[in-house]
Backbone bond lengths (Angstrom), bond angles and torsions (degrees), N, CA, C in turn:
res aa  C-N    CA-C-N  psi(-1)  N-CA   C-N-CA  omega(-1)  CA-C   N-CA-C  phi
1 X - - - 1.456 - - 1.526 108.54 -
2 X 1.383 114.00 143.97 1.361 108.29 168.63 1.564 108.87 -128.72
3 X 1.569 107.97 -167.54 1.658 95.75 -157.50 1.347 118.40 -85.29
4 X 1.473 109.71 10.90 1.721 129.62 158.38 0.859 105.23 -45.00
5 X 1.599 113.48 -81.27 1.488 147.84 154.33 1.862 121.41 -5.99
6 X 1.407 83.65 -36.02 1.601 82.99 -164.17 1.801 97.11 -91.59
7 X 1.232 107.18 -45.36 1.439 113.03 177.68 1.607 110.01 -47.74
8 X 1.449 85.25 -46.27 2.015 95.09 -169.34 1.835 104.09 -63.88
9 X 1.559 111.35 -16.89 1.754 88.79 -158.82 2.249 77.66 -101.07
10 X 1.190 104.98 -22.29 1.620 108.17 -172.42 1.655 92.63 -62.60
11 X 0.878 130.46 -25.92 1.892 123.27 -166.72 1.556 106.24 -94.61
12 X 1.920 97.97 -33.45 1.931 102.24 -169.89 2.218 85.47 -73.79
13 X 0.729 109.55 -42.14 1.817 104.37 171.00 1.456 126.83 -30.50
14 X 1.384 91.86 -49.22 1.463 118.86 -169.98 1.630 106.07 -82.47
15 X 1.558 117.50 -43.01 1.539 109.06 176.74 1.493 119.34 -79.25
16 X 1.538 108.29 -5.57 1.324 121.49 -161.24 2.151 92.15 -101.63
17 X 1.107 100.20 31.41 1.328 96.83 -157.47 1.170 149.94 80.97
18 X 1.011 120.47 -46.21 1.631 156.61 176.10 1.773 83.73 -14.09
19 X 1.207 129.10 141.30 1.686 141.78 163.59 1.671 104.22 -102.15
20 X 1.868 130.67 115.67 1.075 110.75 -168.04 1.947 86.87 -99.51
21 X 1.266 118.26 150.40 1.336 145.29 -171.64 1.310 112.02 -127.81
22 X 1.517 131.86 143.11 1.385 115.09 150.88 1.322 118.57 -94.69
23 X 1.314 129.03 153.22 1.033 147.08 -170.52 2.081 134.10 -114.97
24 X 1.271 91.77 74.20 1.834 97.87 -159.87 1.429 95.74 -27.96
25 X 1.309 147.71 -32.86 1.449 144.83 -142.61 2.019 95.07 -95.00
26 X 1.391 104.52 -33.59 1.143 99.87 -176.98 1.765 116.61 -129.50
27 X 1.279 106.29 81.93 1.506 124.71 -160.26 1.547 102.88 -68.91
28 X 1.226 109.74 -40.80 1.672 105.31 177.03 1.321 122.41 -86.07
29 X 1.645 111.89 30.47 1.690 103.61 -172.59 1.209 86.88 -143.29
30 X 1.597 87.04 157.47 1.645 108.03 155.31 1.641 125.26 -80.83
31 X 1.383 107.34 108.28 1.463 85.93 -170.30 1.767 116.26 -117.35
32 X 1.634 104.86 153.68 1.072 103.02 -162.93 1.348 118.30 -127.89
33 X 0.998 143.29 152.27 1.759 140.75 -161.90 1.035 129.90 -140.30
34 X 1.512 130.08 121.73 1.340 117.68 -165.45 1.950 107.48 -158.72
35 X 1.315 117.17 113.04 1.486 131.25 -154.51 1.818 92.44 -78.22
36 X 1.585 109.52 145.38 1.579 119.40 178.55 0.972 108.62 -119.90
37 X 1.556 133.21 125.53 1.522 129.42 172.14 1.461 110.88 -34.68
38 X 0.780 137.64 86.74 1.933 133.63 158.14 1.849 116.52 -90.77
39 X 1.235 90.90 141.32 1.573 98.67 177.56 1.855 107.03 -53.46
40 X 1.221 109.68 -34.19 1.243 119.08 -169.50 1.631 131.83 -130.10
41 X 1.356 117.61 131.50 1.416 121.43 -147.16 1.375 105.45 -103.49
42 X 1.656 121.70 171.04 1.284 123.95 -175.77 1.579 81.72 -90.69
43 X 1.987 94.03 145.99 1.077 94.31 161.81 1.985 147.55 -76.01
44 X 1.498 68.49 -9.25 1.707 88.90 179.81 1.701 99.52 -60.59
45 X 1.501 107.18 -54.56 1.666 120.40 -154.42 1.617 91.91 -112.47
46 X 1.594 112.25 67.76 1.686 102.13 177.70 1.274 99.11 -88.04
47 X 1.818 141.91 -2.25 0.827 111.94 -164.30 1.599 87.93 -97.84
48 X 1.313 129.26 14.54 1.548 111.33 -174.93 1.810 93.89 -103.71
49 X 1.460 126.93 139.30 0.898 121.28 154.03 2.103 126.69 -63.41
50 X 1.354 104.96 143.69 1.581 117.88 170.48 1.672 81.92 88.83
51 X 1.471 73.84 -173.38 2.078 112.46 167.29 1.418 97.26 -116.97
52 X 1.747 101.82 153.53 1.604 130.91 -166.94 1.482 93.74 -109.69
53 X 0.906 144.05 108.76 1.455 149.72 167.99 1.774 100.95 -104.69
54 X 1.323 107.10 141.86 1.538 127.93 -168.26 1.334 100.58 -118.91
55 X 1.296 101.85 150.47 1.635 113.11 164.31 1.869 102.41 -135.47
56 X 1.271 94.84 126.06 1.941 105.00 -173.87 1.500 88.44 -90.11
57 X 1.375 148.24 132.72 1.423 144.36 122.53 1.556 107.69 -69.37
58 X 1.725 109.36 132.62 0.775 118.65 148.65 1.633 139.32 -118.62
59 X 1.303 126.78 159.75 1.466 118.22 -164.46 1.849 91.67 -135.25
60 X 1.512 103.32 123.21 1.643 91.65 170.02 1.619 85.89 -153.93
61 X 1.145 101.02 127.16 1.697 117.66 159.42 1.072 108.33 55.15
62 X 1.446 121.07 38.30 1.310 116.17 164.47 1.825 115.89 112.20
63 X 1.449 89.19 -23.99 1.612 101.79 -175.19 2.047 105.32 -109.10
64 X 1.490 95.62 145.67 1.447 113.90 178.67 0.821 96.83 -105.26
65 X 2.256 121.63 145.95 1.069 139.10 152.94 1.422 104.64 -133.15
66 X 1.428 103.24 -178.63 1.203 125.50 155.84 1.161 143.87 164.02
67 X 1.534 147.75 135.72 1.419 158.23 -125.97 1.722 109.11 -118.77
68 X 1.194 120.50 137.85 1.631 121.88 144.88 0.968 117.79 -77.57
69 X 1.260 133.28 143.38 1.394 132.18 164.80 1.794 108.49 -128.48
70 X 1.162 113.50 143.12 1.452 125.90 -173.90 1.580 103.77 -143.33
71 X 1.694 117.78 118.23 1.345 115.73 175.44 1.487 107.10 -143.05
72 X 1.090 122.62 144.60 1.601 132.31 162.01 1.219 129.05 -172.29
73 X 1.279 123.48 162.79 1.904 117.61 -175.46 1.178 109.16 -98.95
74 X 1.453 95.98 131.38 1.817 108.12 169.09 1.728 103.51 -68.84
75 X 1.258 91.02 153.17 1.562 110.44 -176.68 1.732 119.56 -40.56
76 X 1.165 84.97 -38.64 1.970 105.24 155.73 1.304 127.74 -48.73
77 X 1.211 120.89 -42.50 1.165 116.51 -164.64 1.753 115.61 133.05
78 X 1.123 110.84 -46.47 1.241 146.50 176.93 1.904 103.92 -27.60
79 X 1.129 129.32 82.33 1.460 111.13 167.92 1.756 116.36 -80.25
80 X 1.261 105.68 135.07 1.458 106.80 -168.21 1.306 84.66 -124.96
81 X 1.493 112.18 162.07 1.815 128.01 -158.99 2.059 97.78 -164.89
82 X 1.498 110.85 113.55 0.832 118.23 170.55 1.807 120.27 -115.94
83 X 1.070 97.70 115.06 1.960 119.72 -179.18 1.108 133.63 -57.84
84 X 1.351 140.30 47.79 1.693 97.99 -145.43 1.537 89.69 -106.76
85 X 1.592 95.77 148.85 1.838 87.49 -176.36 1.738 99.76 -160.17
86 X 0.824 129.64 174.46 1.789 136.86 -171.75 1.810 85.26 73.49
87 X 1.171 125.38 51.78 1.367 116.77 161.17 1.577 132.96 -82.06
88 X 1.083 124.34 167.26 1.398 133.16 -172.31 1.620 119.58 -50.41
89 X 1.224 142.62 106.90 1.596 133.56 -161.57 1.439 106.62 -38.26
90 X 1.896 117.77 -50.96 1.121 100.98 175.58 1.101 137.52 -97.58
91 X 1.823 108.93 120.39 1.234 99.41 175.62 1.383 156.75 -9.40
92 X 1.171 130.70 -46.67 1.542 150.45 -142.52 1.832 84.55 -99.50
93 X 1.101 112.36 -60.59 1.741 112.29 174.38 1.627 110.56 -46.20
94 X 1.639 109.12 -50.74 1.773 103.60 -155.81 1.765 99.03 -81.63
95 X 1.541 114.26 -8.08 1.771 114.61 164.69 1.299 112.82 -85.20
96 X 1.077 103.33 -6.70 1.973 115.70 176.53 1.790 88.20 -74.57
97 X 1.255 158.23 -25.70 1.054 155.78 168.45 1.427 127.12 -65.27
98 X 1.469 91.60 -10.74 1.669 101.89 -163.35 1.923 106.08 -65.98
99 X 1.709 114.45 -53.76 1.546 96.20 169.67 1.260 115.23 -81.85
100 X 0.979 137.92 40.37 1.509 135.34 127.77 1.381 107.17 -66.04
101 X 1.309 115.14 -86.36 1.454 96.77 175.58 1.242 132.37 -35.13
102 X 1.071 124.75 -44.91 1.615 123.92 -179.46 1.936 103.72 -55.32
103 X 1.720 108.10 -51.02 1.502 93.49 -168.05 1.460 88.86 -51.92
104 X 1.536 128.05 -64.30 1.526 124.88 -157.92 1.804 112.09 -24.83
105 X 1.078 105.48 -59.38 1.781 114.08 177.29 0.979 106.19 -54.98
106 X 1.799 140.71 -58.14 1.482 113.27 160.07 0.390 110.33 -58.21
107 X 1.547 163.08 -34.94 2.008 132.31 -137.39 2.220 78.15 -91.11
108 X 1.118 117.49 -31.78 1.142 115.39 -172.78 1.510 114.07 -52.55
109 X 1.769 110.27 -54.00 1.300 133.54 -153.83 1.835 94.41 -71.84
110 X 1.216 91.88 -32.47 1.918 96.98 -170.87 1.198 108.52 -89.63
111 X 1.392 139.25 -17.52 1.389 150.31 160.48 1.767 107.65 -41.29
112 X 1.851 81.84 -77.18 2.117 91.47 -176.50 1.363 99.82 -66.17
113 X 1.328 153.71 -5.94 1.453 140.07 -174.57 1.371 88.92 -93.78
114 X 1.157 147.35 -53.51 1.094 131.60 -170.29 1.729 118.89 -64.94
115 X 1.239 100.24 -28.53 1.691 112.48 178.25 1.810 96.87 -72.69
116 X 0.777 142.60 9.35 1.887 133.39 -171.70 1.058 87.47 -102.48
């Protein structure tokens, strides 16, 4: 990817909905935010419906990356944090990952509910 590339997938984010935010945790990225209907909510933010899954763009020396991130607390207490990163250059494929993550957080959320 180059920084064509990076502008071009940072704007398809932005028309695709995507809300861009900064993020103190991630100072060298562009970061972007966007909530998924899920059966099941963080417990921190139960009054917001879905999960908020992020995408960080990054730009260093010429080269584009960038990560999903998915985090929230099980009803327990439990904060769980999912990474995904060394993803596919093009975009449109490495957001093709996105309900994966989401089942992962349920199959998670329904795991510890059943353990109480």
């Amino acid at each position: 990817m180059n920084d064509s590339q990076y502008e071009s997938d940072c704007s398809r984010l932005l028309s695709d909905g995507w809300v861009e935010s900064p993020n103190p945790f991630c100072k060298f990225a562009r970061c972007f935010y966007k909530r998924f209907d899920t059966p099941t909510r963080c417990a921190c933010n139960h009054e917001k419906a879905g999960m908020q899954i992020c995408v960080a763009m990054y730009e260093y020396e010429g080269r584009t990356s960038y990560e999903l991130d998915l985090h929230g607390e099980l009803p327990d207490g439990t904060w769980i944090k999912f990474l995904n990163h060394g993803m596919p250059e093009d975009l449109k494929e490495g957001l093709a990952a996105i309900p994966r993550l989401l089942a992962t957080w349920e199959f998670i959320c329904t795991q510890q509910g059943e353990q109480q």
